[in-house]
C-alpha positions as CSV (number, residue, x, y, z in Angstrom):
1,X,64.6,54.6,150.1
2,X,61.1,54.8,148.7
3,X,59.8,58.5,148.1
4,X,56.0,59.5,149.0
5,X,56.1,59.9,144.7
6,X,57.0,56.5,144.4
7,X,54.6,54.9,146.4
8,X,51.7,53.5,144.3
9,X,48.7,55.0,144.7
10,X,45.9,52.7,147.1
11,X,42.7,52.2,144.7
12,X,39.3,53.5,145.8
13,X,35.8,52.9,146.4
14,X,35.8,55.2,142.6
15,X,38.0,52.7,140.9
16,X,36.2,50.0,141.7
17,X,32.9,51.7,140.6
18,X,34.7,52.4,137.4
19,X,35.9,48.7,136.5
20,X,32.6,47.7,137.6
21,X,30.7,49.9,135.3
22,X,28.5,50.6,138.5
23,X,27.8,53.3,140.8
24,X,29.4,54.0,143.6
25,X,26.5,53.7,145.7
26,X,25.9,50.4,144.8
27,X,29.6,49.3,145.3
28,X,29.2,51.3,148.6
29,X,26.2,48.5,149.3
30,X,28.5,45.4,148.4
31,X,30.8,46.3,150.4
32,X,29.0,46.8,153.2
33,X,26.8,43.7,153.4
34,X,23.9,45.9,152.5
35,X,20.9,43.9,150.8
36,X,18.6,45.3,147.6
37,X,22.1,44.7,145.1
38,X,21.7,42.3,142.0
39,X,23.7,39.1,142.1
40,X,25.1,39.9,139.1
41,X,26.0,43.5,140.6
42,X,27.8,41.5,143.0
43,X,29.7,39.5,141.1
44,X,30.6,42.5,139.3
45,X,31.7,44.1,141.9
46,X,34.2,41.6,143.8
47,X,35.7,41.1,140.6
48,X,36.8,44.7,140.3
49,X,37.7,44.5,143.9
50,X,40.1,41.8,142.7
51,X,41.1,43.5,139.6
52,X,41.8,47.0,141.1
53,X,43.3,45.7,144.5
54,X,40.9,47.5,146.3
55,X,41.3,47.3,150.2
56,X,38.4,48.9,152.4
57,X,39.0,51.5,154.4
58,X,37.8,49.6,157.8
59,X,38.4,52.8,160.4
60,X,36.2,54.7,158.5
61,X,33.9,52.1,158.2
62,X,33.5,51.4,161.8
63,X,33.6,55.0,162.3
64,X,30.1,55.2,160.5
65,X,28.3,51.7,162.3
66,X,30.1,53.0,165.4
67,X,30.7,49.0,165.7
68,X,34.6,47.8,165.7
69,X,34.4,44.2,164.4
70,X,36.3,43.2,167.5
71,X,36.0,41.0,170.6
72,X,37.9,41.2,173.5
73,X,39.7,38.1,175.7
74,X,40.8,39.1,179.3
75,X,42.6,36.7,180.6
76,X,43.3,37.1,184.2
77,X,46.5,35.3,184.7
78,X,50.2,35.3,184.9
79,X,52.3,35.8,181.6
80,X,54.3,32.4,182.5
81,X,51.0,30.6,183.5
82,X,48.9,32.0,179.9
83,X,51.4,29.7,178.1
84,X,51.7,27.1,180.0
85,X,47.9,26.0,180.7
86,X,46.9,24.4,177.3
87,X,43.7,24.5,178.7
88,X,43.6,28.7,178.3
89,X,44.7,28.0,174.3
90,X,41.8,25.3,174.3
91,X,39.3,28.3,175.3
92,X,41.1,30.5,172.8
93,X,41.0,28.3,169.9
94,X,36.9,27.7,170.2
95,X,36.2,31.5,170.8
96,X,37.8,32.5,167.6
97,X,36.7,30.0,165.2
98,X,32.9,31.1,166.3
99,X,34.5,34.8,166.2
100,X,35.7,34.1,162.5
101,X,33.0,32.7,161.4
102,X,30.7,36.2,162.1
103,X,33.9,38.2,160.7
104,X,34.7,39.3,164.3
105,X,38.2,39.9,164.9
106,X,39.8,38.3,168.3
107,X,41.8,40.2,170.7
108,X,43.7,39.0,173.2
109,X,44.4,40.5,176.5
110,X,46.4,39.8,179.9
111,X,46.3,41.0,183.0
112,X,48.6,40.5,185.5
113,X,48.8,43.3,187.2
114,X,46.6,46.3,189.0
115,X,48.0,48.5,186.7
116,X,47.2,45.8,183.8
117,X,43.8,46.1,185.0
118,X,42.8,50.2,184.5
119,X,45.0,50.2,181.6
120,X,42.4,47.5,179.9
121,X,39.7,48.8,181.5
122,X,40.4,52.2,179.7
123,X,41.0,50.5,176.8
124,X,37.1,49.2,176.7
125,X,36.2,52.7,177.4
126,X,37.3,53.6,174.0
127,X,35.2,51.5,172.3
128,X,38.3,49.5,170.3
129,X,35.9,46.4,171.1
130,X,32.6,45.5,170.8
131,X,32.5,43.0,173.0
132,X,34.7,41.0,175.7
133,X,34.8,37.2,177.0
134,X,36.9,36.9,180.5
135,X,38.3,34.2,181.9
136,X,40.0,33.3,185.3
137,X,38.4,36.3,186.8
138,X,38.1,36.3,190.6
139,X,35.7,37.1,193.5
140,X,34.9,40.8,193.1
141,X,37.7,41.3,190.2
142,X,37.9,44.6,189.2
143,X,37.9,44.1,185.1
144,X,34.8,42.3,185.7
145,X,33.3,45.4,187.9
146,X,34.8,47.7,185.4
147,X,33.1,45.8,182.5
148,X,29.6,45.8,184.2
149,X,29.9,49.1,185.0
150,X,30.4,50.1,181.0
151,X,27.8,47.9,179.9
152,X,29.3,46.4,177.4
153,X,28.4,43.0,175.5
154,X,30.1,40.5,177.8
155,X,30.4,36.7,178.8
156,X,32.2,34.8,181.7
157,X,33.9,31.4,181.4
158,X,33.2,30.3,184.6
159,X,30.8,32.3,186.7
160,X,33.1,34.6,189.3
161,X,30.8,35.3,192.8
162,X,30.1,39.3,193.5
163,X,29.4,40.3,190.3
164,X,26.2,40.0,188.7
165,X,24.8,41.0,185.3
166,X,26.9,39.5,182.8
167,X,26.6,36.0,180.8
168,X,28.1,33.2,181.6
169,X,28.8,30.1,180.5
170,X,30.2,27.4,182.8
171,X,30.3,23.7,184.1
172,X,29.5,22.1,187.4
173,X,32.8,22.1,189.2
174,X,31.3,20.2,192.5
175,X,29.6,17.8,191.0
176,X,32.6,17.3,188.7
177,X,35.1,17.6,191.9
178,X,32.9,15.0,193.8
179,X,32.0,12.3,191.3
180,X,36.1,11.8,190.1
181,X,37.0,12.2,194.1
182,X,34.5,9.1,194.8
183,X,35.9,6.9,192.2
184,X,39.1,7.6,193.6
185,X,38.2,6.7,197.0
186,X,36.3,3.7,195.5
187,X,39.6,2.2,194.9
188,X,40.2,1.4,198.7
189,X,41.8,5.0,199.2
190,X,41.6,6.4,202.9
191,X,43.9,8.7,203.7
192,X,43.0,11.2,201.0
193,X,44.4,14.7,200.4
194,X,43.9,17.3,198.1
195,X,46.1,20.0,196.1
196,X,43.3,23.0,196.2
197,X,44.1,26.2,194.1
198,X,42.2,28.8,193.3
199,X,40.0,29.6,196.3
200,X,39.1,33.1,194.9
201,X,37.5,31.8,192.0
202,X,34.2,30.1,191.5
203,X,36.8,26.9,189.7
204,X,38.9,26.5,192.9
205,X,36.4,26.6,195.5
206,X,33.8,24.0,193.7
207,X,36.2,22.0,193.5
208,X,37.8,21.7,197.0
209,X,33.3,21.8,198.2
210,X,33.2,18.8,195.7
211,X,36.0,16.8,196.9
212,X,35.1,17.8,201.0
213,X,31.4,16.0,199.9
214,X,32.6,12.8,198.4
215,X,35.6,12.7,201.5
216,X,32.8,12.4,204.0
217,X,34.1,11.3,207.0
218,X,37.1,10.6,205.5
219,X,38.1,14.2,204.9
220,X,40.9,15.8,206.9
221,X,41.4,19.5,206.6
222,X,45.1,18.8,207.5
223,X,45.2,17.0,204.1
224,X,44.5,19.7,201.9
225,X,47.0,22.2,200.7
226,X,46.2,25.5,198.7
227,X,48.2,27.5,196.0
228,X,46.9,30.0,194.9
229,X,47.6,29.3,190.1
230,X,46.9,26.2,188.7
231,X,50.6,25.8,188.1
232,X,53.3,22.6,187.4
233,X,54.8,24.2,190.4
234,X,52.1,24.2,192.4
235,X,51.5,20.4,192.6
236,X,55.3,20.1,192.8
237,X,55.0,21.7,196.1
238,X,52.3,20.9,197.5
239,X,52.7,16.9,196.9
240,X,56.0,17.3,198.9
241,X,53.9,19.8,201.6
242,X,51.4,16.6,201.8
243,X,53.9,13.8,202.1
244,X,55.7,15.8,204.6
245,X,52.4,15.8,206.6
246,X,51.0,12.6,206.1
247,X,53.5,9.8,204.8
248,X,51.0,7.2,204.4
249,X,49.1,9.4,202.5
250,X,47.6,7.3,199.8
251,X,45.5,9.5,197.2
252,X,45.6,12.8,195.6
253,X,43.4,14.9,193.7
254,X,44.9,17.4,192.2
255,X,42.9,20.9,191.4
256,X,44.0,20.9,187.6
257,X,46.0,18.2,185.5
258,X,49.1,20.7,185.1
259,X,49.0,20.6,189.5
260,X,48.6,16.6,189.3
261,X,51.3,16.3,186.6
262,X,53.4,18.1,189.4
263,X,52.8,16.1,192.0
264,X,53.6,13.0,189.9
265,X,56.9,14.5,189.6
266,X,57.1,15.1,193.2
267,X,56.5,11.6,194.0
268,X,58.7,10.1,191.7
269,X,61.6,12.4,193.4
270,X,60.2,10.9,196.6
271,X,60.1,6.4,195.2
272,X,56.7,6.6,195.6
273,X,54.8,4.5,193.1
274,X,51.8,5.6,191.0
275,X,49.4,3.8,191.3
276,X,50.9,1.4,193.5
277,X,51.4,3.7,196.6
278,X,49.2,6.8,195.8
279,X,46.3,7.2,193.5
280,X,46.5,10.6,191.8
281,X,43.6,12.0,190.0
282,X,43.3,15.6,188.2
283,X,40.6,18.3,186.4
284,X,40.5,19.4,183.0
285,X,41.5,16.8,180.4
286,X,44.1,18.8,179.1
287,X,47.1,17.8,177.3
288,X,49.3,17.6,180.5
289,X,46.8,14.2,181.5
290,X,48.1,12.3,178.1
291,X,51.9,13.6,178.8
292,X,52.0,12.2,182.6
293,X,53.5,8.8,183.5
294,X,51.1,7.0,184.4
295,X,48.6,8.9,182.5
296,X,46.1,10.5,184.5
297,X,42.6,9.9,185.5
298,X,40.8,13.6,185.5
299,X,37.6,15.4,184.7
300,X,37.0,16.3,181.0
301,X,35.8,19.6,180.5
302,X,34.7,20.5,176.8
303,X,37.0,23.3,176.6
304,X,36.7,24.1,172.6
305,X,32.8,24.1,173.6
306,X,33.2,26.4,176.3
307,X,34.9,29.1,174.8
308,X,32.3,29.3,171.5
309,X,29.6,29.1,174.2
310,X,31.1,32.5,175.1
311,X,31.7,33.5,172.3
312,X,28.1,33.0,170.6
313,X,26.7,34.6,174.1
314,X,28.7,38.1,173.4
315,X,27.8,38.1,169.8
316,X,23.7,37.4,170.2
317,X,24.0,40.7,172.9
318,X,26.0,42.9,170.3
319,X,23.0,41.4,167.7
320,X,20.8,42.6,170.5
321,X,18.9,38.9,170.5
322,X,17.9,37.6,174.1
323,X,20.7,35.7,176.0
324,X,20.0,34.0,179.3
325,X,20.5,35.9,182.6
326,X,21.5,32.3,184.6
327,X,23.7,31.4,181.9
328,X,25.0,28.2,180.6
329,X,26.3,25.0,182.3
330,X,28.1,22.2,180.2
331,X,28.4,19.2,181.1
332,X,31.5,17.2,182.0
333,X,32.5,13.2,182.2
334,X,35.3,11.2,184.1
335,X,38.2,9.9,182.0
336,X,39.9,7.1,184.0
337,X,43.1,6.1,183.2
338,X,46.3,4.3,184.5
339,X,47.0,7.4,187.8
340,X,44.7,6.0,189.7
């Protein structure tokens, strides 16, 4: 077992002043981003870093800026759902390559629970962040209150009704929902239903308005069922819910690709044929569309796009530079495929 004695000492800001032949003021500068420092006193400088194995004490650096080099993700979601949405990861994977890029570290939190919630909320109290993105938050959702009220840096994916004041950054979900439900019902579709999902959020609800404009008068309330996650089970369910209903049902749209790749599944348990007996259309352009047989026809949404959208809104307010008070739609397309 290693003693305290034998544990090599960590070098410090003085050694590297030393192998630099500098003071430590000005290794105190490099190391800080500071400007006014030579380039050659820079070079000398990360060299003895290098040579010495000089790590900087970070704590004590935020300490002093009172800044943490940290952003916050809330996700408000399920544990099981988190991994199984490749959509979410999408999101993630854009918000920390614009994170990276400042030197901004990413952290990732879930909530799942009430208790999730005050627990997180507490922990933005303390300042461990300096920032926070959340998505999937819901109508009057509590982080997203809690956030406001501290006033910290902060961004939306989506754009979550009853709470004003913070960024967002989002896409047109009815016009999205209506344009892929038209060229569905373009195809000669007439008794068309809809798996809806996430009413409590700005997503869900768009959608389903979308999809109740491009219906018309073909739209029958009795034809829409709502789950309330964007879930492989969901669709599962609520295909069988809708052929149970209506057995000449003959198109689908399905709130998310992971619901849609459900109800494929459903209707293959049932002989029905895609496209043959039911069109099936999704949202999202995820990875589930590509895995489905057939693969499916759904809304792209530029994901990667959305989440450094966030990410560059939270960082301009921790910069203190303007960011808009409406925020920011993106725009999305219709990929048609073999599903419908």
């Amino acid at each position: 077992m290693t003693s305290e004695a034998a544990r090599p000492r960590a070098a410090t800001i003085h050694d590297v002043a030393r192998a630099a032949g500098l003071s430590r003021g000005t290794v105190s500068r490099v190391i800080n981003g500071e400007p006014y420092v030579s380039p050659e006193a820079r070079a000398a400088v990360e060299s003895a870093i290098v040579e010495v194995g000089y790590v900087p004490n970070t704590a004590a650096r935020n300490l002093k800026t009172r800044r943490s080099g940290a952003v916050a993700l809330i996700v408000h979601e399920p544990h099981s759902l988190f991994l199984e949405d490749p959509n979410i990861g999408t999101i993630l994977l854009g918000i920390n390559a614009v994170l990276s890029q400042a030197d901004y570290q990413l952290v990732t939190l879930i909530i799942d629970s009430t208790r999730d919630s005050d627990r997180v909320a507490e922990y933005l109290r303390g300042g461990f962040v300096d920032g926070v993105i959340i998505i999937s938050a819901r109508a009057g959702d509590p982080i997203g209150q809690a956030v406001a009220a501290i006033g910290i840096p902060a961004a939306f994916v989506g754009h979550p009704p009853g709470i004003e004041g913070i960024a967002y950054v989002g896409i047109d979900n009815v016009g999205a929902a209506r344009s892929i439900s038209e060229r569905l019902v373009a195809t000669g579709r007439r008794r068309v239903g809809m798996i809806a999902s996430a009413l409590d959020r700005d997503s869900g609800r768009d959608r389903l308005a979308g999809f109740r404009e491009a219906l018309g008068e073909l739209y029958d309330p009795e034809l829409v069922v709502e789950f309330p996650l964007y879930s492989h089970g969901a669709g599962v369910e609520g295909m069988r819910e809708l052929l149970e209903r209506e057995p000449d049902i003959d198109g689908v749209f399905a709130a998310s690709d992971a619901i849609a790749a459900g109800a494929l599944d459903a209707l293959r348990e049932a002989g029905k044929s895609v496209p043959g007996d039911i069109g099936v259309v999704g949202f999202d352009d995820s990875a589930w569309a590509l895995r489905c047989q057939p693969a499916l026809s759904t809304v792209h949404q530029p994901a990667t796009e959305l989440g450094r959208a966030a990410a560059q809104l939270v960082l301009d307010q921790i910069a203190r530079l303007d960011t808009p008070a409406d925020g920011t739609i993106l725009g999305t397309t219709v990929v048609w495929r073999r599903s419908a």
